[in-house]
N, C-alpha and C positions, 0 to 999 in steps of 0.2 A: 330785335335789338331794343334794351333800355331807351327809351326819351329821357330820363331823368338826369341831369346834370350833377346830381347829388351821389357824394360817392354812399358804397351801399349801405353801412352803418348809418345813414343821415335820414334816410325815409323818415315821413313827418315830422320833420325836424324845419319849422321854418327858417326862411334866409333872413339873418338878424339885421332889422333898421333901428334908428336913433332910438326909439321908444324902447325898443328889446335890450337897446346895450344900456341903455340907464335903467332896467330891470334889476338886471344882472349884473350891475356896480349896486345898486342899492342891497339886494339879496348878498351880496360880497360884504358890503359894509356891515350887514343888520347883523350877519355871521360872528363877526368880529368883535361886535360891543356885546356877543354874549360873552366871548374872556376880556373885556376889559371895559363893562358900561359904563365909566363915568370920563372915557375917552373924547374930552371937548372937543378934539379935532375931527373925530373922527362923526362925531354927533352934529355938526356941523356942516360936512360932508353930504351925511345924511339929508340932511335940511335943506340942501340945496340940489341934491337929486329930487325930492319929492317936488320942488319946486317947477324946476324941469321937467318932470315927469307928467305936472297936470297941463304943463303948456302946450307939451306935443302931446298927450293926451287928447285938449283942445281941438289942437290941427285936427285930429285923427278923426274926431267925433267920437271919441272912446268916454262917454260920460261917466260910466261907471268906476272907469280907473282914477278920474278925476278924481271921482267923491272919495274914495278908498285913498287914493292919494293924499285929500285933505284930512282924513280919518289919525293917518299916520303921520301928520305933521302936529294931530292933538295931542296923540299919543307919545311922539317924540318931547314934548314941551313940558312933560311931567318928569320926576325928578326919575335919575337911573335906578332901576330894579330888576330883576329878575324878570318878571312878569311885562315888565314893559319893555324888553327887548325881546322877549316871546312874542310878542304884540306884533313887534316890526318885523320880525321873522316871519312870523306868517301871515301879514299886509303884505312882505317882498313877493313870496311866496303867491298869494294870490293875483297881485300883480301881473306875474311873469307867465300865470297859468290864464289868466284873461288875455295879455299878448298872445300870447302863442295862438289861444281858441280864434281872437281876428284875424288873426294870419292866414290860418288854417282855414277861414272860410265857417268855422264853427258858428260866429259870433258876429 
């Protein structure tokens, strides 16, 4: 009999905490200002997940997410383009793939 409390689709999927769910609002927002980058609120949004992000980052001792965190709060500060919401797109991106690996014991 399975030990896994995870129903079957979920295998290595880890159990989402705070650090994971502001991933995955950030990666949702960065999605977002590719159809509409000059979205102040939504840029704003952003700014204050990354904010959060390098806090409990902090907690975690996840230093690398920090730096990548502060990475994309540069690249947020610059005017909206094409190429700088590709930026945050795959800072979220990277993000969520260095969560997961600590999760998972990878990292």
């Amino acid at each position: 009999m399975d030990q896994n409390p995870r129903p079957p689709g979920k295998r290595g999927v880890p159990i989402m905490d705070r650090l994971g769910e502001l991933c995955a609002a950030g990666q949702e927002s960065a999605t977002y200002l590719w159809q509409v980058p000059t979205d102040e609120e939504a840029r704003r949004k952003l700014a204050s997940l990354l904010v959060e992000i390098k806090g409990e980052a902090a907690k975690q001792g996840r230093r690398e997410m920090g730096r990548l965190a502060g990475e994309l709060e540069t690249a947020l500060a610059v005017s909206a383009s094409p190429q700088q919401v590709e930026t945050l797109q795959d800072g979220f991106e990277r993000l969520t793939r260095l969560w997961a690996a600590a999760k998972s014991g990878l990292f």
